[in-house]
C-alpha positions as CSV (number, residue, x, y, z in Angstrom):
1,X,-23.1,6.6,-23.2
2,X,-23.9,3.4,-25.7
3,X,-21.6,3.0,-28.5
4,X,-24.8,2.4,-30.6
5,X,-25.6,6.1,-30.2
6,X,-22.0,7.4,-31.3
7,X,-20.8,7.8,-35.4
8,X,-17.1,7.5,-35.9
9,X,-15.5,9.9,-37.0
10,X,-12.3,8.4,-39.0
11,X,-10.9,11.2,-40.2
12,X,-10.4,12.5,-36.5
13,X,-10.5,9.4,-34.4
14,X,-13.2,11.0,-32.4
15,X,-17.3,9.3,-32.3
16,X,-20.1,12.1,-32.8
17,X,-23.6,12.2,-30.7
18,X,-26.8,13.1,-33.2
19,X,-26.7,15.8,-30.8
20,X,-23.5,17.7,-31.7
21,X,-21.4,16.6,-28.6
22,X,-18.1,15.0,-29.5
23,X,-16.5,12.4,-27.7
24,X,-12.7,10.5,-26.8
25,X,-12.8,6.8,-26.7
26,X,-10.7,5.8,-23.8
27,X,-9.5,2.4,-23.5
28,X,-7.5,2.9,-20.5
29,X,-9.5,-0.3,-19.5
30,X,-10.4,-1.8,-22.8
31,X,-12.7,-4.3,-21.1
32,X,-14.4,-1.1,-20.0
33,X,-14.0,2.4,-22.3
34,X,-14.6,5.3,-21.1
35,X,-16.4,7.8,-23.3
36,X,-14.5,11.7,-22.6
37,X,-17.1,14.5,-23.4
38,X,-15.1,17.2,-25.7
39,X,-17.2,19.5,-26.9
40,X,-17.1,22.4,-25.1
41,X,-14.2,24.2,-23.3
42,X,-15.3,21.4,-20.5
43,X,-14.0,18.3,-20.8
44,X,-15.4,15.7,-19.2
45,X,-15.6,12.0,-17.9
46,X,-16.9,9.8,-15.0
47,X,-14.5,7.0,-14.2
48,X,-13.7,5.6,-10.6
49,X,-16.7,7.0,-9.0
50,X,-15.4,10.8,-9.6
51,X,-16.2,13.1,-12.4
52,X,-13.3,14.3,-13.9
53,X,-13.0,17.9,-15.8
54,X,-10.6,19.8,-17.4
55,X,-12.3,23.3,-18.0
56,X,-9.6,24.8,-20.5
57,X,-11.5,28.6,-19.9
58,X,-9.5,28.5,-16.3
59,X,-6.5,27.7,-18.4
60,X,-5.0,31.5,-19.0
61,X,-3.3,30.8,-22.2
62,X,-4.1,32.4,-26.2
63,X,-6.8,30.3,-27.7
64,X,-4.3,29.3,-30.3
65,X,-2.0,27.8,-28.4
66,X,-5.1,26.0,-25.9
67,X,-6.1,24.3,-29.4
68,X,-2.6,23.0,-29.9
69,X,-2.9,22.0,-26.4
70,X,-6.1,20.1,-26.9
71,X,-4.8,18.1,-30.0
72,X,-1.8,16.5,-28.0
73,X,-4.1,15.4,-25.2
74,X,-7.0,14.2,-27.4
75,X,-4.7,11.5,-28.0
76,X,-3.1,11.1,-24.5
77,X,-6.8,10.5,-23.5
78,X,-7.1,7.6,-25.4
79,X,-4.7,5.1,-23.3
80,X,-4.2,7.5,-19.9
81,X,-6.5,7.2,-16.8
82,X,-9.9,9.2,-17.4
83,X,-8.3,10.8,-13.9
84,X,-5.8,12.6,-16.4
85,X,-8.1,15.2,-17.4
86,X,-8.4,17.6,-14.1
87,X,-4.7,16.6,-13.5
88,X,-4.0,18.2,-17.0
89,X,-5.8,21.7,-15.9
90,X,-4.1,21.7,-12.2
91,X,-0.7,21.4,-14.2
92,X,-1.1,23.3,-16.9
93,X,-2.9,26.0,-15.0
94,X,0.8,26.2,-13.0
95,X,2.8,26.1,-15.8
96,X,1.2,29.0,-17.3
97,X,0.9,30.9,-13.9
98,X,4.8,30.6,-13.7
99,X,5.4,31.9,-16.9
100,X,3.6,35.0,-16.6
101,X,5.8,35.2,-12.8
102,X,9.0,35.0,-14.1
103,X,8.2,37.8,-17.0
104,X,7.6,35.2,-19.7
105,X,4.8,35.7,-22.5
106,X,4.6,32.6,-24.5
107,X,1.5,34.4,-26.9
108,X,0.2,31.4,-29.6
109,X,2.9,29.1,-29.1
110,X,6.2,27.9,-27.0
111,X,8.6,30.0,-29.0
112,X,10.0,32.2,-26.7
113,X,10.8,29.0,-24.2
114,X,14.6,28.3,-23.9
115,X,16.6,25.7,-21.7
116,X,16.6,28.9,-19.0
117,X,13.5,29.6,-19.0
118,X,12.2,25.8,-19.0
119,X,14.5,25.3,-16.0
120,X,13.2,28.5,-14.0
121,X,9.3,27.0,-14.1
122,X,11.1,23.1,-13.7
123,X,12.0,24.5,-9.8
124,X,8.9,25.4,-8.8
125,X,7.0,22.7,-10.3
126,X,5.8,19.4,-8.1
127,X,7.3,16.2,-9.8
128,X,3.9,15.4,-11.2
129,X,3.9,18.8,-12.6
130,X,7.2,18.1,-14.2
131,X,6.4,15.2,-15.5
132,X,3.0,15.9,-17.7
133,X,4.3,19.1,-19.1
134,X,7.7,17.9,-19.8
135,X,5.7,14.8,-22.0
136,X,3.1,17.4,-23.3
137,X,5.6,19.4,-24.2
138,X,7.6,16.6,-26.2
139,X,5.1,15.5,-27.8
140,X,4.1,19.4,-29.1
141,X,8.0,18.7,-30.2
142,X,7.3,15.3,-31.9
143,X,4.0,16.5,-34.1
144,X,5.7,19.9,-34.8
145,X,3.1,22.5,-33.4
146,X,2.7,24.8,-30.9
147,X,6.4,26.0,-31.6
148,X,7.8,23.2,-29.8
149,X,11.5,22.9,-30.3
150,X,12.7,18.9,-31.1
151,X,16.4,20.0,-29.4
152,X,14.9,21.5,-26.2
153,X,12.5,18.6,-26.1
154,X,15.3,16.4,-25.8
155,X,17.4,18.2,-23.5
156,X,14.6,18.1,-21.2
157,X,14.3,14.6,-21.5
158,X,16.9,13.6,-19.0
159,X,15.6,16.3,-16.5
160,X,15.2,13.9,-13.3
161,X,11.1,15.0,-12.2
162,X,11.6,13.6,-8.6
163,X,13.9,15.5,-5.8
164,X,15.5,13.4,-3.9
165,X,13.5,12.1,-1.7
166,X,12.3,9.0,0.4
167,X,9.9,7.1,-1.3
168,X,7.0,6.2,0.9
169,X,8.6,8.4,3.8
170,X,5.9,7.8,6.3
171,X,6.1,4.3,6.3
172,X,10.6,4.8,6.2
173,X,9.7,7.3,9.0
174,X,7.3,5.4,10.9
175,X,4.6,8.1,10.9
176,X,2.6,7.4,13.9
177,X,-0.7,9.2,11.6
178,X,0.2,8.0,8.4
179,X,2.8,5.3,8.7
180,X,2.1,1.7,9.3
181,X,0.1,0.5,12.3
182,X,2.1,-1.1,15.5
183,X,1.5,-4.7,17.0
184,X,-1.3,-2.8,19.7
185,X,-3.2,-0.9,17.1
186,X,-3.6,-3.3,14.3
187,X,-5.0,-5.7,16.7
188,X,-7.4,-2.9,18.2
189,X,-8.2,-2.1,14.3
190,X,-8.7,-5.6,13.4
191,X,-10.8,-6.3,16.3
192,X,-13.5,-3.7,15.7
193,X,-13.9,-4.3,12.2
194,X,-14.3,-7.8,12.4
195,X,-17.2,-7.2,15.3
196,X,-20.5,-6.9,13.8
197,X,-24.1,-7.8,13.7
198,X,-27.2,-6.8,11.7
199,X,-28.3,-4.8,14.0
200,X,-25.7,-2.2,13.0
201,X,-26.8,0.4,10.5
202,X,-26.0,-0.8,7.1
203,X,-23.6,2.1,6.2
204,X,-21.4,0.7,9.4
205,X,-21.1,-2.9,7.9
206,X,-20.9,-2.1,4.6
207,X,-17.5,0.3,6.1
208,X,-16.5,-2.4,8.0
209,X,-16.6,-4.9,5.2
210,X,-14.6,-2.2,3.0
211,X,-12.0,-2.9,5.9
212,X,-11.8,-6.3,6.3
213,X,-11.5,-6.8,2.9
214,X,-8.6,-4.4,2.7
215,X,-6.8,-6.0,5.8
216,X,-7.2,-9.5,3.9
217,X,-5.9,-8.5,0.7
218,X,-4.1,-5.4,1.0
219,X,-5.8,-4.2,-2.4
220,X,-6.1,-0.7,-3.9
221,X,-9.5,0.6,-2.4
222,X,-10.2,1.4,-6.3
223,X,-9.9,-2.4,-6.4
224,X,-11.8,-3.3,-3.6
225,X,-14.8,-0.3,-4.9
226,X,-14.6,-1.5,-8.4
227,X,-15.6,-5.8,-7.7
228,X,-18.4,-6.5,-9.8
229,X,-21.9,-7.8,-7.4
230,X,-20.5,-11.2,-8.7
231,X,-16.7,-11.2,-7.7
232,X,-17.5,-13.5,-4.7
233,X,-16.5,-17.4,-5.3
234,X,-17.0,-19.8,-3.3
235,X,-15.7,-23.4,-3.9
236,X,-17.3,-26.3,-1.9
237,X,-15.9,-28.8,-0.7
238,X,-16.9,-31.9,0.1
239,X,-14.5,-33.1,3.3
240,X,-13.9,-29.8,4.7
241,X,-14.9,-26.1,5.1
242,X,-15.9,-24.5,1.4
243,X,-13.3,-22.1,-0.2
244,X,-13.2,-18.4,-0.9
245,X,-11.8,-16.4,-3.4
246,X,-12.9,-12.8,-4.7
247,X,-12.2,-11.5,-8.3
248,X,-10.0,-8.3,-7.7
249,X,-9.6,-6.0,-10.9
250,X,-6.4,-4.6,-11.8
251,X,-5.4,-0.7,-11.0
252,X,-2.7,1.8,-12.5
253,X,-0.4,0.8,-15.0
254,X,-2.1,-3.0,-14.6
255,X,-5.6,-1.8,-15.6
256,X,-7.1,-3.7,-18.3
257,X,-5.6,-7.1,-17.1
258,X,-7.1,-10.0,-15.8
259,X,-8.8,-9.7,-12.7
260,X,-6.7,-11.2,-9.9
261,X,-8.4,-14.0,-7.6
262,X,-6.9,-13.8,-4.3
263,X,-8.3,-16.5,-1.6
264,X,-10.4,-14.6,2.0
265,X,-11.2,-16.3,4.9
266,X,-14.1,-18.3,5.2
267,X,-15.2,-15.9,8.2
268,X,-14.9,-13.3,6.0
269,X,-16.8,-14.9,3.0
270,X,-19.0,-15.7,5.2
271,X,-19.2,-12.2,6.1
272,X,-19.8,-10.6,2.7
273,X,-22.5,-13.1,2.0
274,X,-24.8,-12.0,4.6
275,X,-23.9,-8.6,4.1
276,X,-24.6,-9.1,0.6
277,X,-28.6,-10.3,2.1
278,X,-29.3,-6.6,4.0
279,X,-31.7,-5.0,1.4
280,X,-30.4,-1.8,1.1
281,X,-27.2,-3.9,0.3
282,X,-28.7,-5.9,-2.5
283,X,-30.7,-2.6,-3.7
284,X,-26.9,-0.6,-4.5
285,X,-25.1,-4.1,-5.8
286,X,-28.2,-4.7,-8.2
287,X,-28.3,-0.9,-9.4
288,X,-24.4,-0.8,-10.1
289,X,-23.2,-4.0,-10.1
290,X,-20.9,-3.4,-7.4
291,X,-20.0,-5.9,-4.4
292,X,-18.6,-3.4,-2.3
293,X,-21.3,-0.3,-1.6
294,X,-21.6,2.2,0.9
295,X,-25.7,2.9,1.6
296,X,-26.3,6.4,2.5
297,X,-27.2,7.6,6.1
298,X,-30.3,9.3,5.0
299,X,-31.4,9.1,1.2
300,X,-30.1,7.7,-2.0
301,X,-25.7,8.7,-1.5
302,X,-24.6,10.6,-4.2
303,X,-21.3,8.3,-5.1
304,X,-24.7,6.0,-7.0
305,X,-24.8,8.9,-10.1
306,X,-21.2,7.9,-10.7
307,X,-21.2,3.8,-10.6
308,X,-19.5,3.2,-7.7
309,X,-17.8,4.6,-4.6
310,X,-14.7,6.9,-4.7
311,X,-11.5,6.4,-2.9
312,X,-11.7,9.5,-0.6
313,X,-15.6,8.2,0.6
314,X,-14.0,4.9,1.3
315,X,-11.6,6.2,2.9
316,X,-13.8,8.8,5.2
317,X,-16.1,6.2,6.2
318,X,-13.6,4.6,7.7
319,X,-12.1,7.4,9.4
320,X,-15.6,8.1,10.9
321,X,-16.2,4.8,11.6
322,X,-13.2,4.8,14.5
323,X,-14.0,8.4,15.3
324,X,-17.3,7.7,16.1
325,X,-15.8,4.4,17.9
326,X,-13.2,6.6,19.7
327,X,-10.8,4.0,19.4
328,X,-7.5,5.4,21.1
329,X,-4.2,4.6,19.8
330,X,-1.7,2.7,23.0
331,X,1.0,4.8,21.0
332,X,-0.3,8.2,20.3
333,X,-3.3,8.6,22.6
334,X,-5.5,10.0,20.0
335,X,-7.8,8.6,18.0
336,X,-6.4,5.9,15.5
337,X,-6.2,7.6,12.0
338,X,-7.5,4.6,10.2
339,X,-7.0,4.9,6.3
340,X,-6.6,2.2,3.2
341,X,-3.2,3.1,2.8
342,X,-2.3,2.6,6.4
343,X,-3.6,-1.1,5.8
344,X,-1.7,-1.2,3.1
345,X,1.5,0.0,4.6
346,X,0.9,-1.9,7.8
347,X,0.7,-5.6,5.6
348,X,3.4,-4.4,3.7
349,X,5.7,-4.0,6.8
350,X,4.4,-6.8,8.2
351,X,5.9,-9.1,5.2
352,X,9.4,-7.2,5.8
353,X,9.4,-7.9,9.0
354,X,8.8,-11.6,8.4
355,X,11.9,-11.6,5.7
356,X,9.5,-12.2,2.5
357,X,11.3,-11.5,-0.7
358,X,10.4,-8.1,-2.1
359,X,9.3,-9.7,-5.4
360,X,7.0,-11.4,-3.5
361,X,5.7,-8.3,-1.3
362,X,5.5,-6.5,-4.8
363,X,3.2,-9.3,-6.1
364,X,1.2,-8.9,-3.2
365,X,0.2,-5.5,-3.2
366,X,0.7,-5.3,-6.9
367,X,2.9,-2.2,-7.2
368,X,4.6,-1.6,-11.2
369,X,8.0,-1.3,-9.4
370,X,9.6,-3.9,-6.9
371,X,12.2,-0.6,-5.8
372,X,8.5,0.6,-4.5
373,X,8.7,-1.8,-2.3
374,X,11.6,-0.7,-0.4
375,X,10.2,1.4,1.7
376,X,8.7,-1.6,3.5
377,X,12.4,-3.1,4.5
378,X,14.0,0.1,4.9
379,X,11.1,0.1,7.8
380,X,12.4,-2.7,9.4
381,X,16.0,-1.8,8.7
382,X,19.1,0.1,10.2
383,X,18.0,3.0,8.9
384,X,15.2,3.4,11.2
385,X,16.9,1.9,14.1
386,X,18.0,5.1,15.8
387,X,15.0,6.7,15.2
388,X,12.8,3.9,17.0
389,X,15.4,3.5,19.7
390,X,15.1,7.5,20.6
391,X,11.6,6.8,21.0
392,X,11.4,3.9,23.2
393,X,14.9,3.7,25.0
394,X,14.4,0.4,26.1
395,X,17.0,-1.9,24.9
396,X,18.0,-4.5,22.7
397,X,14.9,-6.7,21.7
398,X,12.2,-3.9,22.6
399,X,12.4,-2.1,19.4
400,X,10.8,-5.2,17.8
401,X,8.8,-5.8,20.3
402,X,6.8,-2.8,20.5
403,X,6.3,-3.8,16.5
404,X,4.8,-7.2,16.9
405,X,4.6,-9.3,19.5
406,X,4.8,-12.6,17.2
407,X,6.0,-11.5,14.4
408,X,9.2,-13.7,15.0
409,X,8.9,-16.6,17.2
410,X,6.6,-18.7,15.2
411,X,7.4,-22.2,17.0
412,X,5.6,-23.7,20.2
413,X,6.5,-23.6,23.8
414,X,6.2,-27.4,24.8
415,X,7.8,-29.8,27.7
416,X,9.0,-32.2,25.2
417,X,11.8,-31.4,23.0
418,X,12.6,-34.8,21.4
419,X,15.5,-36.0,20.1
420,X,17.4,-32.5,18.6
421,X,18.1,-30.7,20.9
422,X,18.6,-27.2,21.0
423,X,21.5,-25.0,23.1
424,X,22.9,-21.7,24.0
425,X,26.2,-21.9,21.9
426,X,28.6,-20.8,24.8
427,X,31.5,-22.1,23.6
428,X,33.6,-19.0,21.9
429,X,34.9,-19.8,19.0
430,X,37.9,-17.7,18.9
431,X,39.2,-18.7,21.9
432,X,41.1,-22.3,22.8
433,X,38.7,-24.4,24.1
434,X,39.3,-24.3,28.1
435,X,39.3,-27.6,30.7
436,X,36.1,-26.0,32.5
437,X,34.1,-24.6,29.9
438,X,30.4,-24.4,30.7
439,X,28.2,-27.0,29.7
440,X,25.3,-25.6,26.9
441,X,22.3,-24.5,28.3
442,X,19.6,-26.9,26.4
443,X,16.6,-24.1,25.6
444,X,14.6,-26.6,23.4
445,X,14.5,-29.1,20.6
446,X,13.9,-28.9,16.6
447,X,10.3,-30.7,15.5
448,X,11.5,-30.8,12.0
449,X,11.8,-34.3,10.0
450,X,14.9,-34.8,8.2
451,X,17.6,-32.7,8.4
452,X,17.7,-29.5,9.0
453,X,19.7,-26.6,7.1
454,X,19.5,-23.7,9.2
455,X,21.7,-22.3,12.2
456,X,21.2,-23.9,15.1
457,X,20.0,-21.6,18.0
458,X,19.7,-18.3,16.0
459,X,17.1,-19.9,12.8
460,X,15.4,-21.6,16.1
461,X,14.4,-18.4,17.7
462,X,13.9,-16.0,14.6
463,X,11.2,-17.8,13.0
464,X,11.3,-21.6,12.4
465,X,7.7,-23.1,12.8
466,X,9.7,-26.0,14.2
467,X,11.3,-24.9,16.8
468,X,10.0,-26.7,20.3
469,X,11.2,-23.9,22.6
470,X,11.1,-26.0,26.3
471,X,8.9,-24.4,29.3
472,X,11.3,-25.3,31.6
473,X,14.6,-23.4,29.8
474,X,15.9,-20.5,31.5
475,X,15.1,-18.5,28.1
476,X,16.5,-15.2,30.1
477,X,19.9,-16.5,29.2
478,X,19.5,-17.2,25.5
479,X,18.6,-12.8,25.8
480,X,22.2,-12.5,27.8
481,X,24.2,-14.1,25.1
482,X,22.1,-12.5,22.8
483,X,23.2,-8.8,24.3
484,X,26.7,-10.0,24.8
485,X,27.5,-11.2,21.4
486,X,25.7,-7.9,20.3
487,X,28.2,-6.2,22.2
488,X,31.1,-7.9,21.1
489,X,30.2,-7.3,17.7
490,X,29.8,-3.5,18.7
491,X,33.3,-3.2,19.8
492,X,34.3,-5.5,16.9
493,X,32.5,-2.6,14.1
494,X,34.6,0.2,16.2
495,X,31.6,1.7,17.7
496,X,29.8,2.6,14.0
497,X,26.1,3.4,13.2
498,X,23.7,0.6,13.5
499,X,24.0,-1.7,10.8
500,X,22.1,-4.8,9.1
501,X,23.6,-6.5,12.0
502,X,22.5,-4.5,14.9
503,X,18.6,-5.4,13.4
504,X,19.4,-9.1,13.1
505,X,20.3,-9.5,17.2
506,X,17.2,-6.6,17.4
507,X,15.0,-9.1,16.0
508,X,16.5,-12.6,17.6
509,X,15.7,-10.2,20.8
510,X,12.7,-9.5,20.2
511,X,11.6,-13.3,19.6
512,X,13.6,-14.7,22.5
513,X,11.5,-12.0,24.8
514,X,8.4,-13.3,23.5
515,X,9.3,-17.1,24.2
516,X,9.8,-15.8,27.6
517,X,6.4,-14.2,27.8
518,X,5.0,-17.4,26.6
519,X,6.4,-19.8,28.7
520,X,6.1,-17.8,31.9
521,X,2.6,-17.8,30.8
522,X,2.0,-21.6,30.2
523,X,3.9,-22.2,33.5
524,X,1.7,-19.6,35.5
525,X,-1.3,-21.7,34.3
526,X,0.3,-25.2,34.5
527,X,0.6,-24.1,39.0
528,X,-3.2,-23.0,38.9
C-alpha cells in the first residue's frame, strides 16, 4: 500500500483508499509502517512474512460490545506488532468462550463482570491470554466504554499473568529435543552446515546459510529473514584478510532501532557472497530486497507474496535439511531436532559456561530482560547438577565433559613452562606444617607477562589462555586432589544438595580431564 494513495482522516486517525477500504497506520517500525486493512469484519496485515487476521465474525460477542472492542485496539494497532491482530481473536475468542462456560452473559458491555467472575476466566487463561485482556480490558476502563469498571480495572492490575514457572525450562532442564545442543552435536551441526558447494540445490545452501548465520550471531531468525539484499559489509584491508560485518535489524520490544552490525567470519562472508551469485539467489534478493531467501523446490515459493520468509519456513527448512541428512544425535540416537532457537539456546549456554557476565550474554542475543538470561546459568548451575549426574553417573569432571570438551581449558599443552611455575597445592592449610610434607607436584607454568592476579593452580586449569600446562606432568593427580578437596568440602557442608561449589570443582574437573586427553595425545604422537 503507497501512502500517496491513502487520505487522512484527522478526525479518526485512520487514512482512507478512493476505494472505500480503511486503514491503521502502524509504526511498530517507524522506519517501516505497516498499513492494517479495517474495513470489514477482517482485519488484516502482512508483516514478517505472515499475514496476520483478526476476523471479529468468529468472535461470539454482541455487535455492540465487538465495536467497543474494535475502538480500543485501533489504537493498540498503531505501536503493537502487526502479529497482534490474530493474537487479539485467539484471546478474545477464549475469553468469551469462558464466559458463556461459567454461566456468564456479558450482552453489549462488561457490566455484569465482577472480581469473581474476572478471577474464574483468569484460571483458565494462558499468561498471554491474561495479559491482552487484562490491558484490553483497562483500557475499556480508562476511555469509559464498554461498561468497564475503573475499580475492577485496578484491582486486576496487580494480578501476576505468569504461574510460577521456569523461564526457558528446556534449556534449565536440558531438553535433549529442545534444549541446548551438547559438545558432540553442535560440532556434528556445525560441521554439515558449513559443508557445501554449488552443486547443491539452491534451496539447501540458501538453509544452510540461514544456519550458519544463526550459529555466528545467535540472532532472532526474524532478524536474520528481515536483512536487506545490502546488509553485507565488507571492509578491506590492506595488510591482512578483509573484514565482515552484516547489518542485523532490531526485533520485539527493540524494533525500530538502529540496525545492529555484528562482525562474521571471513569464511562465512565469503560464503554469503557466492551464495549471493547463484541466480535464483540474486532473482529473490532483487525482487524483495532480502539477503537471506529461501528458493522454492519447484516454482516461485509462496513466502515471495509476503516480502520475506517466515520464522516457522526457516525453521522447517532446517529441520528437513538434517532429516534428509539423517544426522543422528551421539545423545539421543534420533535424528538431531535442529531449530533457530536451539542455536540460540546452545550459544547462550555456551557463554554461561565460559563465566560471561549476563549483561553481556543479554547484549548478545539482545533479549529486553537480562533476568531472561538466567536460564542460561541456571543451565550450568547446581540446579541442574543432580539432574545431569542421574543421567551420566560418571563422576566428578564428566558432567562437564559430556558439555564441551574445551569449553574450560583454554591454555596450551607445551614442554616448556618457563620461569612461573605452576603446582599441585598439597600442603593443607589447616594443618601444622609436618617435617616430611610432600614436595608440589609442578603440572606447568604461567605464559602471562607481568603479574598475575588469579589463583594459582585453580584460575590455571579453569580457563586462563596462559596457562602452559607441561606434557610431561602427571595431570591425573591435579584430578585426585581435585576429588579429594571436593570431598572434604562435602563432609565440611554436612552432606547438603549440590551447591555453587560442587559446579566450580565439576568444572576445574572437567578442564583438568581434558589437559589429560591432550597431553596423552601430543605424547602418543611425539613416540611415532
Amino acid at each position: 500500500m503507497e501512502r500517496s494513495e491513502l487520505t487522512e482522516d484527522f478526525e479518526t486517525g485512520l487514512f482512507r483508499h478512493p476505494d472505500g477500504r480503511v486503514f491503521v497506520r502502524c509504526e511498530f517500525n517507524p522506519e517501516d509502517p505497516v498499513w492494517i486493512d479495517v474495513s470489514s469484519d477482517s482485519w488484516s496485515a502482512t508483516y514478517s512474512g505472515n499475514q496476520h487476521i483478526c476476523d471479529w465474525s468468529k468472535i461470539d460477542a454482541s455487535p455492540k460490545l465487538i465495536s467497543s472492542l474494535q475502538d480500543v485496539l485501533k489504537d493498540r494497532l498503531r505501536t503493537n506488532s502487526p502479529s497482534y491482530l490474530s493474537r487479539c481473536e485467539i484471546s478474545l475468542r477464549k475469553f468469551f468462550r469462558i464466559s458463556e462456560d461459567i454461566g456468564l452473559v456479558l450482552g453489549d458491555d462488561f457490566a455484569l463482570l465482577d472480581t469473581s467472575s474476572f478471577l474464574e476466566i483468569w484460571s483458565v487463561l494462558t499468561s498471554f491470554d491474561r495479559s491482552l485482556i487484562r490491558s484490553i480490558y483497562m483500557e475499556c476502563a480508562e476511555k469509559n466504554i464498554a461498561g468497564a469498571d475503573y475499580g475492577l480495572a485496578r484491582e486486576i492490575k496487580d494480578w501476576r499473568a505468569r504461574n510460577d514457572v521456569v523461564q526457558l525450562r528446556d534449556v534449565v532442564q536440558w531438553n535433549p529435543e529442545k534444549g541446548a545442543f551438547t559438545a558432540a552435536e553442535w560440532e556434528i551441526v556445525r560441521g554439515f552446515l558449513e559443508h557445501w558447494d554449488l552443486n547443491e540445490h539452491p534451496h539447501v545452501i540458501a538453509s544452510k546459510i540461514f544456519g550458519r548465520i544463526m550459529t555466528e550471531t545467535l540472532k532472532r531468525p526474524s532478524q536474520i529473514w528481515s536483512m536487506p539484499k545490502d546488509a553485507l559489509w565488507v571492509v578491506p584491508s590492506s595488510d591482512g584478510p578483509d573484514e565482515y560485518f552484516l547489518r542485523i535489524p532490531k526485533a520485539k520490544a527493540q524494533t525500530g532501532e538502529r540496525p545492529g552490525v555484528w562482525q562474521i567470519t571471513e569464511s562465512l562472508g565469503q560464503a554469503i557472497q557466492e551464495y549471493s551469485q547463484i541466480p535464483e539467489i540474486r532473482t529473490l534478493q532483487e525482487q524483495v530486497n532480502r539477503l537471506a531467501v529461501l528458493p522454492g523446490r519447484q516454482g516461485t515459493p509462496r513466502w515471495v507474496q509476503f516480502g520475506q520468509v517466515d520464522a516457522q519456513s526457516g525453521k522447517t527448512c532446517l529441520q528437513n535439511l538434517v532429516r534428509n541428512e539423517e544426522l543422528i544425535s551421539p545423545r539421543t540416537g534420533q535424528v538431531i531436532n535442529l531449530t533457530p532457537y536451539r542455536i540460540r539456546h546452545t550459544g547462550g549456554t555456551a557463554m554461561a559456561l565460559q563465566g560471561i557476565a549476563r549483561e553481556q550474554i543479554q547484549e548478545i542475543l539482545e533479549h529486553d530482560s537480562p533476568f531472561t538470561c538466567d536460564a542460561y546459568i541456571q543451565a550450568v548451575g547446581s540446579d541442574l547438577m543432580p539432574a545431569l549426574e542421574r543421567a551420566t553417573d560418571r563422576g566428578v569432571g564428566e558432567v562437564f565433559a559430556i558439555l564441551s570438551e574445551a569449553y574450560f581449558f583454554k591454555g596450551t599443552i607445551t614442554d616448556d613452562i618457563g620461569k612461573k611455575a605452576i603446582a599441585i597445592p598439597t600442603v593443607n592449610l589447616h594443618e601444622p606444617p609436618a617435617n616430611d610434607a610432600p614436595v608440589p607436584a609442578v603440572v606447568g607454568g604461567c605464559g602471562k607477562q607481568g603479574t598475575c592476579t588469579k589463583h594459582p593452580f585453580w584460575a590455571c586449569y579453569n580457563g586462563c589462555p596462559h596457562f602452559l600446562a607441561w606434557k610431561e606432568a602427571d595431570h591425573r593427580k591435579s584430578l585426585d586432589y581435585v576429588e579429594s578437596e571436593l570431598t572434604r568440602w562435602s563432609k565440611a557442608e554436612g552432606g547438603k544438595e549440590r551447591s555453587k561449589l560442587h559446579k566450580d570443582f565439576d568444572r576445574i574437573a572437567a578442564s583438568i580431564r581434558e589437559v589429560v586427553q591432550q597431553a596423552e595425545a601430543v605424547n602418543g604422537d611425539a613416540a611415532v
